[in-house]
VMD Tcl script that draws the C-alpha trace (Angstrom):
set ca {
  {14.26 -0.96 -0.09}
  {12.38 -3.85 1.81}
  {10.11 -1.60 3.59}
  {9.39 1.20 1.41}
  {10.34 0.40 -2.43}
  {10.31 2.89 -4.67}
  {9.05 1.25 -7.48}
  {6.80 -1.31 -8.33}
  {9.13 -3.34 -10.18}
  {11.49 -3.19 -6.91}
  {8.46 -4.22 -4.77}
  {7.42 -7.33 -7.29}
  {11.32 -7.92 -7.41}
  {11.83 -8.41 -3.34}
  {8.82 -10.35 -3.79}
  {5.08 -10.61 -3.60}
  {5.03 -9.95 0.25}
  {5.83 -6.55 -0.82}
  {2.25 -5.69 -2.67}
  {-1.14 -5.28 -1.34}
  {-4.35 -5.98 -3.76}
  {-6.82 -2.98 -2.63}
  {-8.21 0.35 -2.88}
  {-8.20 3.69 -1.54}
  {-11.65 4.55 -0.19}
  {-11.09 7.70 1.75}
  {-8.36 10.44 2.10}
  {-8.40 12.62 5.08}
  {-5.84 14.19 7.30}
  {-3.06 13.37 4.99}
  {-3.83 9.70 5.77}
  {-5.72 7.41 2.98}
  {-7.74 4.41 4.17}
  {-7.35 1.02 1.53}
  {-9.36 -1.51 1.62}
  {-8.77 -5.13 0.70}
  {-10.36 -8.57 0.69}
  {-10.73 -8.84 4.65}
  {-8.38 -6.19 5.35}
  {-8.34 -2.60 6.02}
  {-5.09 -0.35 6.16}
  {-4.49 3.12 6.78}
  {-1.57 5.16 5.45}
  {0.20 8.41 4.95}
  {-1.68 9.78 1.76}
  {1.04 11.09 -0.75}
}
mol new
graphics top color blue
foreach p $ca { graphics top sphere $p radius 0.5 }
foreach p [lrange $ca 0 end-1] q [lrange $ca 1 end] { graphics top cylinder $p $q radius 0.2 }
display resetview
């Protein structure tokens, strides 16, 4: 639940630490790449 909330009521519930402010700029590979303000994460796209 901490790490991967299903939901983003559970994520805002456990608390803002829980939500990144950003946007997906590419999708490759099954991974996505999101961008924030200084920041740059990639994921598992899905």
């Amino acid at each position: 639940m901490y790490g991967s909330p299903k939901t983003l009521f559970t994520a805002e519930f456990m608390g803002s630490n829980n939500r990144l402010h950003g946007k997906v700029t590419e999708v490759r590979d099954g991974k996505a790449r999101i961008e924030g303000k200084g920041w740059v994460l990639w994921g598992q796209a899905g």
